[in-house]
C-alpha positions as CSV (number, residue, x, y, z in Angstrom):
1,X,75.0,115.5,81.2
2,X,77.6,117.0,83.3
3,X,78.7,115.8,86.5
4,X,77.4,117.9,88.7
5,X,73.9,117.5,87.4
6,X,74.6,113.2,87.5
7,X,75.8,113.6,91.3
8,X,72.7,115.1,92.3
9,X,70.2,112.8,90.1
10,X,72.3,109.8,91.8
11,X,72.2,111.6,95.3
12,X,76.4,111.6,95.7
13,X,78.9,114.0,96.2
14,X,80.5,115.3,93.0
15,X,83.9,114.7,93.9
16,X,83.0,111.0,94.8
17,X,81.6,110.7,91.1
18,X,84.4,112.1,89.6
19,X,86.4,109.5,91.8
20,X,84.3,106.7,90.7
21,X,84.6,107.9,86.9
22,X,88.2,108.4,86.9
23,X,88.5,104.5,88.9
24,X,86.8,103.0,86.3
25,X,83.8,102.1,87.7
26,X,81.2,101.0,85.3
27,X,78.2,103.6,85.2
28,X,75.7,100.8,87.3
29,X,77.9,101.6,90.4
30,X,78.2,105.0,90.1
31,X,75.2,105.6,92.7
32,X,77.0,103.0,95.3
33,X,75.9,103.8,99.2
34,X,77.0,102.2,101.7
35,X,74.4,99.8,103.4
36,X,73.5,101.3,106.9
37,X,74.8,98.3,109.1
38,X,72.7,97.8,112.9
39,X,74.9,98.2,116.0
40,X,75.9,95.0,117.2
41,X,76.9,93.8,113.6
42,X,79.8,93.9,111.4
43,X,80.6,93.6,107.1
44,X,82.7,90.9,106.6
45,X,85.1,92.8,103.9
46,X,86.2,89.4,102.2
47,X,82.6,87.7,102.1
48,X,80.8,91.2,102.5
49,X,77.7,89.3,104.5
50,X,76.7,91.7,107.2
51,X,77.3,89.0,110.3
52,X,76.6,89.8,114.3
53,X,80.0,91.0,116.0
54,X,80.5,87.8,117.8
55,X,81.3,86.2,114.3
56,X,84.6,88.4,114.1
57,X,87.9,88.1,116.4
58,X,88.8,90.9,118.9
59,X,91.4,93.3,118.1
60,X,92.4,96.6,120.1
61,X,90.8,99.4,117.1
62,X,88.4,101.5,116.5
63,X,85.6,99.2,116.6
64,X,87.4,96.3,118.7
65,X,87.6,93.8,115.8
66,X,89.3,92.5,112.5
67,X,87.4,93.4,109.1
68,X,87.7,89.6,108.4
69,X,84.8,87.2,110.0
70,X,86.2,84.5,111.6
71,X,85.3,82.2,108.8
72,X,87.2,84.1,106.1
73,X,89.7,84.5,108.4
74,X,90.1,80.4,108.9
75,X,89.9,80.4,105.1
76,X,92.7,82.7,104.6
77,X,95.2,81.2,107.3
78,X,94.7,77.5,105.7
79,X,95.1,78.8,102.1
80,X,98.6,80.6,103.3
81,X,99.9,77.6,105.0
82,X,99.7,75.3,101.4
């Protein structure tokens, strides 16, 4: 199958298949979307739970905070300081 033909069976661009392939992503992946996250809430990108916003210190951004819920963050700060 070519990978034109997979990009549309898995509903993604071709060019972000041929990304994925060429990354080495193994073929259960491939089809990866994004989950579509509720205003008001945030992906931790350590933990990667979907939290409320309240969970994540404030930082001038885009979105007005770090990527790193507080706890991950805690985590991370102790695990430098050993």
């Amino acid at each position: 199958m070519n990978i034109r033909a997979k990009a549309k069976e898995l509903g993604i661009p071709p060019t972000t298949l041929e990304y994925r392939i060429k990354a080495g992503w193994d073929e259960s992946r491939w089809g990866y979307k994004r989950p579509h996250i509720q205003k008001g809430y945030k992906q931790c990108s350590v933990c990667r739970v979907v939290k409320m916003e309240f969970l994540f210190y404030k930082r001038k951004n885009r979105n007005g905070y770090i990527s790193r819920c507080k706890q991950c963050a805690i985590k991370i700060k102790k695990a430098s300081k050993k």
